[in-house]
N, C-alpha and C positions, 0 to 999 in steps of 0.2 A: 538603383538602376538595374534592367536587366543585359545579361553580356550572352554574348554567342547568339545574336537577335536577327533574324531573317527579316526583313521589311519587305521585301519583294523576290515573288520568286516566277523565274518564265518558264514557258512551254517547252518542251523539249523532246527530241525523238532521235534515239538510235535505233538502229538495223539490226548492230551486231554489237555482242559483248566482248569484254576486253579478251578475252580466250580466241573466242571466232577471229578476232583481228589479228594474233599472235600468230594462228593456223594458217590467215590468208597471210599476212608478212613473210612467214616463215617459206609459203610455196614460193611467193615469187622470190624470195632468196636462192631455194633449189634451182627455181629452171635456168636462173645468172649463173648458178655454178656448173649446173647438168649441160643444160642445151646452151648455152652462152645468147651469145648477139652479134651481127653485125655490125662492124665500126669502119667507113668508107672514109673517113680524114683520119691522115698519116700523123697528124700534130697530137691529137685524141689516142689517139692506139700507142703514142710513143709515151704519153703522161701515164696509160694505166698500166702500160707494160713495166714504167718505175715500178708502178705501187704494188705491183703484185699477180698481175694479171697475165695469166697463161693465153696464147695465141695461135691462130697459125693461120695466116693469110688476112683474112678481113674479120674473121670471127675471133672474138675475144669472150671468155672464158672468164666471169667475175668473182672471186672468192668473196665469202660473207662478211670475213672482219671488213673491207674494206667497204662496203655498202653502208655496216652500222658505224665504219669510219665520218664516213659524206655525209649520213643523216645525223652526228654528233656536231658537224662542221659549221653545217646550213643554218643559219636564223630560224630560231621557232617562231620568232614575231617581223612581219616585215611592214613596213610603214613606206605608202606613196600620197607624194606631196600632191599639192597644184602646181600648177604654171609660177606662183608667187610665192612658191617656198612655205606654203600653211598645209597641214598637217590633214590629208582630206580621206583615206582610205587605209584604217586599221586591219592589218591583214595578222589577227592572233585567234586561238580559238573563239566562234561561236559569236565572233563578229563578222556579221553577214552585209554582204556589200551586193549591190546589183547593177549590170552595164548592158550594151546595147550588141544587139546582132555585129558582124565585122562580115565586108565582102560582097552584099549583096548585089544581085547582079539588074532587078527589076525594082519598081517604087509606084506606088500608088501614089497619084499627083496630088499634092493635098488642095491643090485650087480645083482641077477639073474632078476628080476619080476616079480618072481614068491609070489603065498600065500603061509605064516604060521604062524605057534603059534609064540607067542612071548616068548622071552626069555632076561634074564639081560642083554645081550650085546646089544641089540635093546635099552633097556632104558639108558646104557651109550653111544651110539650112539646120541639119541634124545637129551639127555643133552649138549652133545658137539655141537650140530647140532644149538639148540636153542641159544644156549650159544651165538654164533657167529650172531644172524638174529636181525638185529637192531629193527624192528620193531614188534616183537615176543616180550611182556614185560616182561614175566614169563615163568617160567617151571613147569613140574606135570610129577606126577607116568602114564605117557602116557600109558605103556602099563604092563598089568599081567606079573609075571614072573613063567611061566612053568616050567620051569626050578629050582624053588627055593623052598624048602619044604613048605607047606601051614602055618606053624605053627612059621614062623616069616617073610616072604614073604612082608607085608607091611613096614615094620621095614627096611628090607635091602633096599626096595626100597625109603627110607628116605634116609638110609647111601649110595645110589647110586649117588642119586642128590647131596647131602653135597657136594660127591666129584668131581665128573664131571661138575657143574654149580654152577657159582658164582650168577648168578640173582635168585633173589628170588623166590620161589615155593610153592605151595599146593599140600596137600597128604593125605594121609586119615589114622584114624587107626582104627582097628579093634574093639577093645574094649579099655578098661581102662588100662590095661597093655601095651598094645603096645606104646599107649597115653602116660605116666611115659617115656619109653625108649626113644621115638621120641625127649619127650621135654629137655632129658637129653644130648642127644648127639647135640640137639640146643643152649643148653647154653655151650656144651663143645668148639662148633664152637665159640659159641658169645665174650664168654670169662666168662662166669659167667651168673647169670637166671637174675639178673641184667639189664645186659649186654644187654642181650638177650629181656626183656621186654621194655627196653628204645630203642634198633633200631631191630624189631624184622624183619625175614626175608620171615617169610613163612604163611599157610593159612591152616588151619586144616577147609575140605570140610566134614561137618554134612549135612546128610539128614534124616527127620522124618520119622518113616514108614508108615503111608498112611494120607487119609488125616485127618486133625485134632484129630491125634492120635499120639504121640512123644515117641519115645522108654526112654528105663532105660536107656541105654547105649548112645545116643546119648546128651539127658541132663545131663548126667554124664561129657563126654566129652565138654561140652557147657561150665557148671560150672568149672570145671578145668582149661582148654584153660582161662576163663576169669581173676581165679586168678594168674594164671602165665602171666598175659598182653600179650596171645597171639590171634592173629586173628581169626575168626572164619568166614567164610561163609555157609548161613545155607539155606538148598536148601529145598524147601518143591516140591512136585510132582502134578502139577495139568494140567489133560489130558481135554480136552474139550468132556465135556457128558460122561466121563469114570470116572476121580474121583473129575468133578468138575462141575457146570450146563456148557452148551450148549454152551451161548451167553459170547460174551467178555467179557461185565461188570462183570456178576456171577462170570467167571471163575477167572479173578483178584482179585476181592474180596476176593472171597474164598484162593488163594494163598495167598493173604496176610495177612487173616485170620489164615493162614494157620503156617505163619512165625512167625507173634508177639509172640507168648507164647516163642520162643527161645532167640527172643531181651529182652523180661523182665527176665527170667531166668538167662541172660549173667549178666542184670544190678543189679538184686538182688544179686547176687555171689559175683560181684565185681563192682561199682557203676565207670561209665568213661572206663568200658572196651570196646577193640576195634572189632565193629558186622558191618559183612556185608550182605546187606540183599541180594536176589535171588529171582529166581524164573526156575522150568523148565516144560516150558509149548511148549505141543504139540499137533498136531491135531490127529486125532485118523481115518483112514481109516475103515471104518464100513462093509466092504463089504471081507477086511484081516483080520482087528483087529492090524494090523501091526501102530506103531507110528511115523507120519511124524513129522521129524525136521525141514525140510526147505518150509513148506508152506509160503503163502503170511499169513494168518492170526496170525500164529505164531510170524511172524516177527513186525507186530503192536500190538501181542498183549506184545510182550518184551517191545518196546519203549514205550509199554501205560504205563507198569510196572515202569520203569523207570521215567517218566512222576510222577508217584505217590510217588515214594520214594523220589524223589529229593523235592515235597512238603512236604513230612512229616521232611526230613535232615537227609536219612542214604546212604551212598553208593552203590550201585546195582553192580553185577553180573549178569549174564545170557549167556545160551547157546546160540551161535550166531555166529556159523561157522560152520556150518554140510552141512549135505548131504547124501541122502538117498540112493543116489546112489553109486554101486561098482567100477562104473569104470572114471577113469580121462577121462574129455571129457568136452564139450561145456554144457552139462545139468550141470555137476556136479561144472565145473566152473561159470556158471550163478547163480548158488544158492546159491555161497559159496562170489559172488562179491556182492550179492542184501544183504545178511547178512549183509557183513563189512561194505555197503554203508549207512545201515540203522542203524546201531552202531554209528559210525562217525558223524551221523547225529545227534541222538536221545543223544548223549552226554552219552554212557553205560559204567558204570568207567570198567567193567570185562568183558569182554565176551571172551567164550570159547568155544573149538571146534576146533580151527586150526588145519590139519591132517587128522582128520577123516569121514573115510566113512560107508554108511553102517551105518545108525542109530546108530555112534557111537562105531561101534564092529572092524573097521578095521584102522588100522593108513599108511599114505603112507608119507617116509621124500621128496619124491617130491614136497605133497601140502605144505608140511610146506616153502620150498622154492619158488615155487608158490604163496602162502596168503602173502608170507612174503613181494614181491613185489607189489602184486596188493593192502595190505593195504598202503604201500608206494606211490604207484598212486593216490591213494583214500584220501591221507589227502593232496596232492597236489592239489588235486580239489576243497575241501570242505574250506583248510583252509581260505579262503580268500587269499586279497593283498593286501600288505601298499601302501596308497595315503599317500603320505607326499612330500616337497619339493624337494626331493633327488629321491623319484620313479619319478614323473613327471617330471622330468628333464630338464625343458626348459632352463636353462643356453646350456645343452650339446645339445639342438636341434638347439640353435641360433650360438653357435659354428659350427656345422657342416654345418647347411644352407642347400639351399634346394637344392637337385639333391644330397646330398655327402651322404657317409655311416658311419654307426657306428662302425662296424668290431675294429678297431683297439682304436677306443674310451677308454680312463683310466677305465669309466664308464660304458662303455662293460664287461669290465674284473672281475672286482668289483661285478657285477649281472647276473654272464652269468651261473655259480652254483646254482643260485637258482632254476634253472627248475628241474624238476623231469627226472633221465635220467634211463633208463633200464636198467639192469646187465645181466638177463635171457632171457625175454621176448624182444627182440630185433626183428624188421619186417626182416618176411621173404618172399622171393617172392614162388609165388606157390608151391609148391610140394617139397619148401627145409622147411616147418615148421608142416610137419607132425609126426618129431620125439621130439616134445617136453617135453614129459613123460620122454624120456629119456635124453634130455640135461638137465632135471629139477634134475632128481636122480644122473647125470654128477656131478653137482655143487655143489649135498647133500652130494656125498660122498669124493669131493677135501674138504670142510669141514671137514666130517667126519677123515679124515683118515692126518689131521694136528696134532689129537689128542686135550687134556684139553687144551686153550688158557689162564686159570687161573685155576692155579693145589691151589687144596688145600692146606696151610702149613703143611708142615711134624707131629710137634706137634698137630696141631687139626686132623690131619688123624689119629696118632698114637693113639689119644685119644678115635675117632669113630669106629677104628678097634677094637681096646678094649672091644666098649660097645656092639660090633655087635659080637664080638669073646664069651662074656659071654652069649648070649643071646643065640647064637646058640647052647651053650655048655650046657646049663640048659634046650632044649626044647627037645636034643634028646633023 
């Protein structure tokens, strides 16, 4: 037998080498220690002030033991469930996961084609839609609801997704209240907060408000979320020369600098709870002001981000499926495939964005069945191929001999499903593949209109309609 034997080996791309990551670690260590941070919740400033941390007023001052403290503390591997407690999103290095835009505020109607606001039946749409796309890992509050009074709007669109999608999802809540209801109708689903903490399903998206300045209410929700063992991903904002220096290195630093204060807040709360780090970095057009998402420098400087996290041991997130542009087309398809190319590659356990266009603001269920294929192409490229005695097949080559065919071979049959075959994107010859926007929204909506493929149980619905019935009843 041979031992120490490689059968498959994949694609793979880093940025920066283990040195360059120690250099950029190391800065954002400095600037927690040198320039400190903003810390607006009294609860957060009283936990770090235990551990070590010098103050004075709102600024807190982070020394470095306690940083390589929090990143010793945090889970290097985090696992989110479904809705049914199965095992759906591997969050360890170089398992790469991909989800949908969150927030959007316009939608391209997949019946007419037309723009507009969105509204709740769009997000149980997206749900369903998701629900079914093998390669789509997760779900999110894709889009605002217009339609829903502003004064529990995040909340129903919690109790939207519960019910329409089984695979796991991230949502956001407003404040600390909504935080209480979201996590209550989770362990209603779970079966108990237990329940719920042991296979948890979803991802509460915290972002700071500028840079190295952390609101009340976001470290409110950090510390919570960690004692209830629920997930957090924490997005800090760092725009290149707008809220972060210039050059790559600076700007990663500073994001990263940017994030620590939330990973040690999660671990001082609750020591082993589960933090996923981020990052949403974009170039800044100086000449609009307007924010690109899908430059080339954005996209290294994800993977560099990534590159850094996977040396310190926390799991990455990151934007990395946009598009700036409004309209389906060959631009907008080019920058939405260099994305996922560069995910896939750079090993990004989160990345998000599937859908949207328009810097984020417009959602279409075509891309989502679009991405949904070409990330399917894309890990057929990347993944490698097993060499082993059974691929190279020389028994079946000497069988056949030379001049015969394989066609009818056992071992034809056996590995002829492994290729990567099309469902959408199928060749077309000239001038019949110019409707493909619309065979895309074809397919979104023979989904769409199958209806939930896994309905929520009666009881846990009855349970969430409940808590979404008092909610709405107490806020008018």
């Amino acid at each position: 037998m041979k031992t120490s034997k490689v059968v498959k080996q994949t694609v793979q791309y880093e940025v920066l080498n283990q040195e360059q990551c120690y250099e950029i670690a190391a800065s954002a260590f400095r600037i927690l220690g040198r320039t400190g941070c903003i810390i607006q919740n009294e609860e957060a400033r009283q936990l770090l002030k235990e551990a070590g941390c010098t103050m004075e007023g709102e600024q807190v001052w982070i020394p470095e033991h306690l940083i390589r403290w929090a990143l010793e503390a945090a889970p290097k591997c985090v696992t989110i469930y479904n809705r049914d407690g199965e095992p759906a999103l591997k969050l360890e290095p170089h398992e790469v996961n991909f989800g949908p835009v969150s927030s959007t505020c316009d939608i391209v109607d997949v019946r007419t084609g037309e723009r507009r606001k969105t509204v709740k039946q769009d997000l149980e749409e997206a749900a369903v839609l998701i629900d079914a796309l093998d390669h789509i890992g997760w779900c999110s509050d894709c889009v605002t609801l217009s339609d829903v009074s502003e004064a529990y709007d995040d909340m129903e669109e919690v109790h939207t997704l519960l019910e329409y999608c089984r695979k796991p999802f991230w949502y956001y809540a407003k404040n600390m209240d909504s935080l209480k209801v979201e996590l209550e109708m989770f362990s209603a689903v779970a079966g108990g907060e237990d329940a719920f903490r042991r296979k948890p399903f979803t991802v509460n998206l915290i972002c700071p408000l500028d840079a190295l300045r952390h609101s009340d209410n976001g470290m409110a929700q950090v510390m919570a979320c960690a004692k209830a063992g629920a997930p957090v991903v924490y997005i800090p904002g760092t725009e290149f020369g707008l809220t972060s220096p210039a050059t790559m290195a600076g700007c990663i630093a500073a994001g990263i600098a940017d994030l620590l204060p939330g990973l040690i807040v999660s671990q001082l709360a609750s020591k082993g709870a589960p933090f996923i780090a981020a990052c949403f970095r974009n170039n800044v057009d100086f000449m609009t002001m307007r924010l690109n998402h899908s430059r080339p420098e954005m996209i290294a400087a994800n993977c560099a981000t990534a590159d850094v996290w996977r040396y310190l041991g926390l799991p990455f997130s990151c934007n990395m499926a946009n598009t700036d542009n409004g309209d389906f087309g060959p631009q907008s398809a080019f920058e939405k495939t260099a994305q996922y190319y560069s995910v896939l590659l750079a090993g990004i356990n989160m990345a998000y964005g599937v859908g949207c266009y328009e810097e984020g603001m417009m959602l279409r269920f075509a891309d989502l069945v679009f991405s949904n294929e070409i990330i399917g192409y894309l890990k057929h490229l990347v993944g490698g191929f097993e060499v082993s005695d059974d691929t190279l097949a020389e028994d079946v080559i000497d069988q056949v001999g030379p001049g015969g065919t394989y066609l009818m071979e056992r071992h034809t049959v056996e590995h002829i499903r492994d290729f990567w075959n099309p469902e959408v994107l199928i060749p077309k010859k000239m001038g019949e593949g110019k409707d493909l926007e619309e065979r895309l929204a074809k397919a979104a909506l023979q989904i769409i209109e199958k209806g939930p493929q896994h309905k929520l149980a009666a009881d846990k619905k009855a349970a969430i309609d409940n808590i979404m019935a008092r909610v709405i009843a107490e806020r008018k």
